[in-house]
VMD Tcl script that draws the C-alpha trace (Angstrom):
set ca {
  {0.00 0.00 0.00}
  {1.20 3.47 -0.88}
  {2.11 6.09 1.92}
  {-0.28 8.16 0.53}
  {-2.88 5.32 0.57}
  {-1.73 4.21 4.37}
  {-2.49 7.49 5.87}
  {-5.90 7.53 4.26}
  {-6.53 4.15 5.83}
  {-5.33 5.23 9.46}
  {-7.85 4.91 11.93}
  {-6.92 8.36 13.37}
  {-7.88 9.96 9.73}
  {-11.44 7.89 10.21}
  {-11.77 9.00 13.59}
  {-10.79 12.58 12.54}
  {-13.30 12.65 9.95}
  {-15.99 11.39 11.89}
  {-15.41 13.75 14.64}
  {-15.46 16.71 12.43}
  {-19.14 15.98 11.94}
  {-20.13 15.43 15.65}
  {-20.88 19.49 16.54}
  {-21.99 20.25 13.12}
  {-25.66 19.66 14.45}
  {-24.86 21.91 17.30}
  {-23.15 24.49 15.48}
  {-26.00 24.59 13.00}
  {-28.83 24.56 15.78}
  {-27.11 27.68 18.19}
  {-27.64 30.18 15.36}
  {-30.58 29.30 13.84}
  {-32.91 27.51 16.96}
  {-33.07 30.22 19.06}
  {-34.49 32.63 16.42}
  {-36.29 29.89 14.40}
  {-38.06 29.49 17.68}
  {-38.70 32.81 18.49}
  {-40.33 33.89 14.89}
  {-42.88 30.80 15.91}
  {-44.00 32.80 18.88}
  {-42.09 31.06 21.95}
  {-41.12 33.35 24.09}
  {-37.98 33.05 26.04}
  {-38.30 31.35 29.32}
  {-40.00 28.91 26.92}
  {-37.14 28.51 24.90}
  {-35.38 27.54 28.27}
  {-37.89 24.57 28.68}
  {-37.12 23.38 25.26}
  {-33.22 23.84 25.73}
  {-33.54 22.74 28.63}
  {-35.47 19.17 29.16}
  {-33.00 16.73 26.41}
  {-30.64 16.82 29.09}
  {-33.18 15.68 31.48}
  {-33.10 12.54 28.80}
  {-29.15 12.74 28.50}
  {-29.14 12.27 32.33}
  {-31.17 9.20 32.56}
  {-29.40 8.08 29.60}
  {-25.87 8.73 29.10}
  {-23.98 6.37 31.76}
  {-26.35 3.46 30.73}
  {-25.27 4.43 27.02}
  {-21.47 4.69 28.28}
  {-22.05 1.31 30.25}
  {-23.26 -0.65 27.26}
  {-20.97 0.67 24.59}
  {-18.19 -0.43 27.15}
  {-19.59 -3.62 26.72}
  {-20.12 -3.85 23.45}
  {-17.47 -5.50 21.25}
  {-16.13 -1.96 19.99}
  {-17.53 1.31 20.55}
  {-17.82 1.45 16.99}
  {-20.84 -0.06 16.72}
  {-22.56 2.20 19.85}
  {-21.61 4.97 17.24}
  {-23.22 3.89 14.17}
  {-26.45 2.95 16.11}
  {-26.59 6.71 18.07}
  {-25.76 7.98 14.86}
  {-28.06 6.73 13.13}
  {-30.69 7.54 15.77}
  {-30.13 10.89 15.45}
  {-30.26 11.65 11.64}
  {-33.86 10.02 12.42}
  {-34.88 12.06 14.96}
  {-35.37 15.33 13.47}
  {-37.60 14.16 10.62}
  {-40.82 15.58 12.70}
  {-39.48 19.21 12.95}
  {-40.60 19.75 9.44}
  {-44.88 19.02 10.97}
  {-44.74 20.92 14.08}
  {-45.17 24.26 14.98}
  {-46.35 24.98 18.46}
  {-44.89 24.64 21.87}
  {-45.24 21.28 23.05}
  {-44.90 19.65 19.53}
  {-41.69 21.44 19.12}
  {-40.54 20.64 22.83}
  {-41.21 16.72 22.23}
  {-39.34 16.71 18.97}
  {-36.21 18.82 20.06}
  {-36.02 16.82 23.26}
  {-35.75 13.42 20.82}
  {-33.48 15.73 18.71}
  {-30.96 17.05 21.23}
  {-30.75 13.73 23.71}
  {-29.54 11.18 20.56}
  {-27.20 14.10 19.46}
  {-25.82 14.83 22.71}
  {-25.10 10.83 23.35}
  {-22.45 10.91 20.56}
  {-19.88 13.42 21.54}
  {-19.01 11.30 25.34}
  {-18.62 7.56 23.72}
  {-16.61 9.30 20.68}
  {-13.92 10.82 22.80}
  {-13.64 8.05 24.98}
  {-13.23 5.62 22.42}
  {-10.41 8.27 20.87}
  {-8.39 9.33 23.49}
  {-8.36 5.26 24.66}
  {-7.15 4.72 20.55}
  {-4.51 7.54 20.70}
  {-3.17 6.47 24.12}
  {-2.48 3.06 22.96}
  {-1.37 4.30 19.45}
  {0.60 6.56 20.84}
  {-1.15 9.31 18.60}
  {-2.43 13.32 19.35}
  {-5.92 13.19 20.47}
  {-6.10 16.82 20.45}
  {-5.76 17.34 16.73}
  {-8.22 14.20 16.25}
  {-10.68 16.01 18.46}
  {-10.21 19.61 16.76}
  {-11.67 18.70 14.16}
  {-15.02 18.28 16.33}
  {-14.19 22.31 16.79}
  {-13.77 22.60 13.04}
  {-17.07 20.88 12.51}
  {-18.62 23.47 14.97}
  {-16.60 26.67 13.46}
  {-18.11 24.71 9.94}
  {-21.67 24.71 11.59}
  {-21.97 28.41 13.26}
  {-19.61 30.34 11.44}
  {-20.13 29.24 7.72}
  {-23.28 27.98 7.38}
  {-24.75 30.13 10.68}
  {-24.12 32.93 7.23}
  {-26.77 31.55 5.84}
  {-29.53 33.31 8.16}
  {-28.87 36.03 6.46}
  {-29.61 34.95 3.23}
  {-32.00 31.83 3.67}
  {-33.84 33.06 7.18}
  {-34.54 30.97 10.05}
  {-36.69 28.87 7.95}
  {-33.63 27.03 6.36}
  {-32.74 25.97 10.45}
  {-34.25 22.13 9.73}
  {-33.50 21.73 6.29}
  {-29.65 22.27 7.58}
  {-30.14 20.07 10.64}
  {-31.61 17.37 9.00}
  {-28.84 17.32 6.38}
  {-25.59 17.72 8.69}
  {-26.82 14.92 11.16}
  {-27.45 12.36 7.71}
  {-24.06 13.31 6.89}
  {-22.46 12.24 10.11}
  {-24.87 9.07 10.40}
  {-23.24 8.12 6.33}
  {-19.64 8.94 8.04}
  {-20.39 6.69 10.76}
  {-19.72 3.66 8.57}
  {-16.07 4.70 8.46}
  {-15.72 4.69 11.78}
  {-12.14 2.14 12.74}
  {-11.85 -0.37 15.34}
  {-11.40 1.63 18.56}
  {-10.36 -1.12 20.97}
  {-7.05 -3.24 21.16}
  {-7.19 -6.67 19.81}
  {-7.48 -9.27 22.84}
  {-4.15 -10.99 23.51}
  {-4.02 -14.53 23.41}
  {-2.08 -16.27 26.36}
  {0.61 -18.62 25.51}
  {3.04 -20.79 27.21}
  {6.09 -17.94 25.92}
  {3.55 -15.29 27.62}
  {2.77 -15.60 30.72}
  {-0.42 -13.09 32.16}
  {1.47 -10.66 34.27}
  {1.11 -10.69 37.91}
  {0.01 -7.61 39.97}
  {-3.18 -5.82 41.15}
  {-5.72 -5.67 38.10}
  {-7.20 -2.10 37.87}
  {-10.93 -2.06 39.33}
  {-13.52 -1.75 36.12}
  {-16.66 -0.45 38.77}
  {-16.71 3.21 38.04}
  {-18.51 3.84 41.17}
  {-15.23 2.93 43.12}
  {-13.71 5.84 41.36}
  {-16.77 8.23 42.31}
  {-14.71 9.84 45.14}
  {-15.20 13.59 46.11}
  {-11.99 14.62 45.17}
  {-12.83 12.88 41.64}
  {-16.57 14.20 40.96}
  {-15.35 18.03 42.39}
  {-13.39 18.24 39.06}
  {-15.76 17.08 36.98}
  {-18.71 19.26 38.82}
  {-16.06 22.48 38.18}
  {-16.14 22.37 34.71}
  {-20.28 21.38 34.25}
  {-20.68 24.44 36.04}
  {-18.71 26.64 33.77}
  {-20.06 24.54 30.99}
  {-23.39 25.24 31.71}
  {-22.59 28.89 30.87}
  {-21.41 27.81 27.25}
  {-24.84 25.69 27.12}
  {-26.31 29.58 27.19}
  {-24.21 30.73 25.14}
  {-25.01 28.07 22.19}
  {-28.94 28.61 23.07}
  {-29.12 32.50 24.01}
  {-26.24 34.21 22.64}
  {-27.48 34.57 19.10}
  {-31.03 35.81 19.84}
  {-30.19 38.20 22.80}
  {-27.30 39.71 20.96}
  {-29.69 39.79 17.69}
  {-32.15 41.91 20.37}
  {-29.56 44.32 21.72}
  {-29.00 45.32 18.29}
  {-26.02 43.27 16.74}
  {-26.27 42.89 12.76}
  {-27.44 39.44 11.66}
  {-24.27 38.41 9.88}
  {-21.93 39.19 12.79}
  {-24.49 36.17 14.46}
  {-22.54 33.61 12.67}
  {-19.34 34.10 12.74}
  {-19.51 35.44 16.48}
  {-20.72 32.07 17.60}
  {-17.83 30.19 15.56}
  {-14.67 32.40 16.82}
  {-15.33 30.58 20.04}
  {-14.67 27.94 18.31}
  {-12.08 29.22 15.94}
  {-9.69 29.81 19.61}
  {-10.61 26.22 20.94}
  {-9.47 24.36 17.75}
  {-6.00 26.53 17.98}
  {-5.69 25.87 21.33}
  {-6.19 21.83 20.38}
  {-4.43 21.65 17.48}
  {-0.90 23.08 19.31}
  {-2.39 21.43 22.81}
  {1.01 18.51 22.06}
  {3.15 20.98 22.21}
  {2.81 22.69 25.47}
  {-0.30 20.56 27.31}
  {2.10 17.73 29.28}
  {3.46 20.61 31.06}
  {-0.11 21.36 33.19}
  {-1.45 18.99 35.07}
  {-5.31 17.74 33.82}
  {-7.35 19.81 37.29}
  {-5.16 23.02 36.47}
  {-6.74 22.93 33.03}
  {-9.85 22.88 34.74}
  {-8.98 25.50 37.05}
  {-7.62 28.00 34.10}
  {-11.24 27.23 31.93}
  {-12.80 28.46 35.14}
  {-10.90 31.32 35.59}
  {-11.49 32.62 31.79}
  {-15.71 31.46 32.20}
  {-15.82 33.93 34.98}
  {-13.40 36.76 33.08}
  {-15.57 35.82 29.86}
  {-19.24 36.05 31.57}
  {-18.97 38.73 33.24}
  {-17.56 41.01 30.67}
  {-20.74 39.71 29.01}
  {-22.88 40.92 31.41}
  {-22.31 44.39 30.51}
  {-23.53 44.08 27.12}
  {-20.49 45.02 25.36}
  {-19.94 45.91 21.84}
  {-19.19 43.45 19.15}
  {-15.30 44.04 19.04}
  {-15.58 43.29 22.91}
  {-17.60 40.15 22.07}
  {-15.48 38.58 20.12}
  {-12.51 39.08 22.03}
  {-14.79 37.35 25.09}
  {-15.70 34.92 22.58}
  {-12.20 33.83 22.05}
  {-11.89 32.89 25.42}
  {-13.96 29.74 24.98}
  {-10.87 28.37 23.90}
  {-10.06 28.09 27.99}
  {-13.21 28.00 29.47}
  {-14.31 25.23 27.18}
  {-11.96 23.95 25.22}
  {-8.52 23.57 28.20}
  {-11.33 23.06 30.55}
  {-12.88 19.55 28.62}
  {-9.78 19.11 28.14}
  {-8.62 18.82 31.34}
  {-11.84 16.48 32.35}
  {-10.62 13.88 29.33}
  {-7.57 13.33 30.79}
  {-8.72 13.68 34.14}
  {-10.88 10.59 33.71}
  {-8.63 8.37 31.37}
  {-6.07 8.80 34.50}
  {-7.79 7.71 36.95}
  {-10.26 5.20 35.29}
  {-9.66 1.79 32.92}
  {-11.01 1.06 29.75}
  {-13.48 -1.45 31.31}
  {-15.31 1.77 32.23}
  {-14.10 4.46 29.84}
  {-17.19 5.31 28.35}
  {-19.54 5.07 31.15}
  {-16.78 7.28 33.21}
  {-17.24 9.64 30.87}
  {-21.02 9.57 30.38}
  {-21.12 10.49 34.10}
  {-19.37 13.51 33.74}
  {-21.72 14.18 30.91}
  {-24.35 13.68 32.88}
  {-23.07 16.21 35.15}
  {-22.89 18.41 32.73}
  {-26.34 17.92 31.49}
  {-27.15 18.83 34.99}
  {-25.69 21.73 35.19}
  {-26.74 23.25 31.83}
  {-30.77 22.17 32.64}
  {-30.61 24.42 35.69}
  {-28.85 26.90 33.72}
  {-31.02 27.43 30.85}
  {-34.20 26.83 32.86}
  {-32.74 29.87 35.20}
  {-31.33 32.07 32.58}
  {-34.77 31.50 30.45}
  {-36.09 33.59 33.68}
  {-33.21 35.75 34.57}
  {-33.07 36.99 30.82}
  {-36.81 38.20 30.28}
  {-36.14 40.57 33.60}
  {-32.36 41.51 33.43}
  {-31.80 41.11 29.76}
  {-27.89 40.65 29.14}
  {-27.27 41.01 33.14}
  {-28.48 37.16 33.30}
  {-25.12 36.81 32.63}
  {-24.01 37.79 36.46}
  {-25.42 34.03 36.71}
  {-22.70 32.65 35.39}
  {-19.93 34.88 37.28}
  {-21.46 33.27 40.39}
  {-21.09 29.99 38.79}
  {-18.01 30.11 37.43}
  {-16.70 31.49 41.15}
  {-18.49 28.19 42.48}
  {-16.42 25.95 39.85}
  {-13.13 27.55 41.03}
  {-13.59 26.40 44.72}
  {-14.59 22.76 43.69}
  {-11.33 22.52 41.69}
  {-8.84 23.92 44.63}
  {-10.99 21.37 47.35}
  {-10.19 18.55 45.18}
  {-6.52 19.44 45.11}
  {-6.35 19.83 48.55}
  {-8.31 16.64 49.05}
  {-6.08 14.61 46.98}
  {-2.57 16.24 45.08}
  {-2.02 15.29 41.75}
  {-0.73 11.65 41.67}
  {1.49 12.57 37.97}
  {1.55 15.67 35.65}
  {-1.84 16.10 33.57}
  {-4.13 13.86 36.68}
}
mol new
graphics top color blue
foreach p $ca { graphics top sphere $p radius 0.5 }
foreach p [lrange $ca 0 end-1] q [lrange $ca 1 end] { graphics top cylinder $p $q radius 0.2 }
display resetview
């Protein structure tokens, strides 16, 4: 096979391609949803419900996802089926138009999509550890996807309208399902025992995840849902209250995908300079820049502001996530990798429920002071990261 040919075939090029697909939904859906919504007559604190209850189906579903695609003989195969799930679900959006027909659809919508992203990067960084490969440039190209979503075709509102929102949806999440088929074997072949190789003898690693579920491990992992609940806003707020206080339609767009645009710089160069910081100071730096980044928001800023605030997602999202990644695959096996991480999903559904159902409120009274919600929340995530640490130091660089 040629070299050209090889690198085609790796599985990190499948995986890459794959993963470039997995926020393309999202990006898509935080321009256009909030508006699209908004010219059918839902009113805000309504829009909060509908943001707000698929994570009420991503927690009751995500570590029973995680636990059977740890099971399963690859997590390929969890992937194809969620996949597939989810270029089906949006289908209805096209024969509803009122409140609680739009609320059940979205909620189907947004709870397959949001099941993807936690067994994909668990299956990759597990892949990349072994292969001894960069999982942040494999999982940039999730951010690319995104920046693809929001940015590029988030242009299109101004041009097609807030009409085009499902049309766009329907078609990036067939995409991904098609892509899905490409997918490479994530796990390690099992090794066969022989007479010349003897099993080794020592402790083997416990594969129960609740043995793991420790409060100096879940204070991490509750740090950055909290922060992360303030990017949840972002992605279902930001366009339509900066589209109210008077911010051109085509600055929408691309505002929403320089956040973005700084996270996939920030993984693409992440070998270079990452093993230097250990995996909770990542966490502890993204919440840091969520409560710099929020609270400039609060005080409705100009657009040259916003995207400078914008840019910090890159720390208060992207170092912060991945921080919890490596957090997780340090301290857990891969008898419980994906589950591990649907927990911390699940916190982070949490999180982002309260916080959309709350800003939903906060936002028809204080308009672009909501925002002051996620200073306090932010604060909150910086004190769960420095009581872990003093709970339990850092066992190695990047734990």
């Amino acid at each position: 096979m040629s070299p050209v040919l090889s690198r085609l075939d790796s599985p990190e090029l499948r995986a890459s391609i794959y993963q470039f697909t997995v926020y393309l939904p999202g990006g898509v859906a935080s321009v256009f949803l909030g508006i699209w919504l908004s010219e059918h007559g839902i009113p805000a604190d309504q829009i909060g419900v509908i943001n707000a209850l698929p994570t009420l189906g991503l927690l009751m579903l995500n570590m029973i996802v995680g636990r059977v695609a740890d099971k399963a003989d690859d997590w390929r195969s969890a992937l194809i089926v969620l996949s597939i799930a989810s270029a089906l679900a949006p289908l209805p959006l096209y024969f509803v138009s009122e409140f609680w027909g739009i609320l059940l659809v979205w909620a189907l919508c947004a709870t397959s999509n949001g099941l993807v992203a936690p067994v994909i990067d668990a299956a990759t960084v597990r892949m990349t550890r072994r292969n001894g490969t960069d999982f942040g440039v494999i999982r940039a190209w999730a951010t690319v996807g995104y920046i693809v979503g929001a940015g590029g075709l988030g242009m299109l509102l101004n041009t097609l309208g807030s009409g085009a929102f499902v049309t766009l949806y329907v078609a990036m999440v067939a995409a991904r399902a098609f892509l899905a088929f490409l997918l490479p074997r994530f796990r390690a072949p099992a090794q066969k025992v022989t007479l010349a190789e003897p099993v080794a003898a020592g402790p083997v690693p416990s594969s129960r995840l609740r043995d793991a579920l420790q409060p100096w491990f879940v204070l991490p992992l509750l740090a950055f849902a909290l922060v992360n609940s303030s990017n949840s806003i972002i992605g279902s707020f930001g366009a339509l209250l900066w589209h109210e206080n008077g911010i051109p339609s085509y600055f929408l767009g691309p505002l929403l995908g320089f956040a973005a645009v700084g996270e996939a710089i920030l993984m693409f160069a992440w070998r270079r300079f990452g093993g230097r910081v250990t995996a909770r100071n990542m966490i502890l730096v993204g919440a840091i820049a969520g409560l710099i980044r929020f609270t400039i928001m609060a005080f409705n800023p100009p657009v040259e502001v916003l995207f400078m605030t914008q840019f910090l997602h890159a720390f208060s999202f992207g170092m912060g996530y991945f921080g919890v990644v490596h957090f997780i695959a340090n301290w857990t096996n891969e008898a419980n990798a994906a589950e591990a991480q649907g927990f911390a999903n699940m916190l982070n559904m949490a999180m982002a429920m309260l916080a959309l159902i709350a800003f939903g409120v906060l936002v028809e009274h204080f308009g672009s002071h909501a925002f002051f919600f996620s200073t306090v929340t932010s604060l909150l995530a910086v004190g769960c990261v420095l009581l872990s640490l003093k709970l339990r130091p850092p066992k190695a660089l990047l734990s």
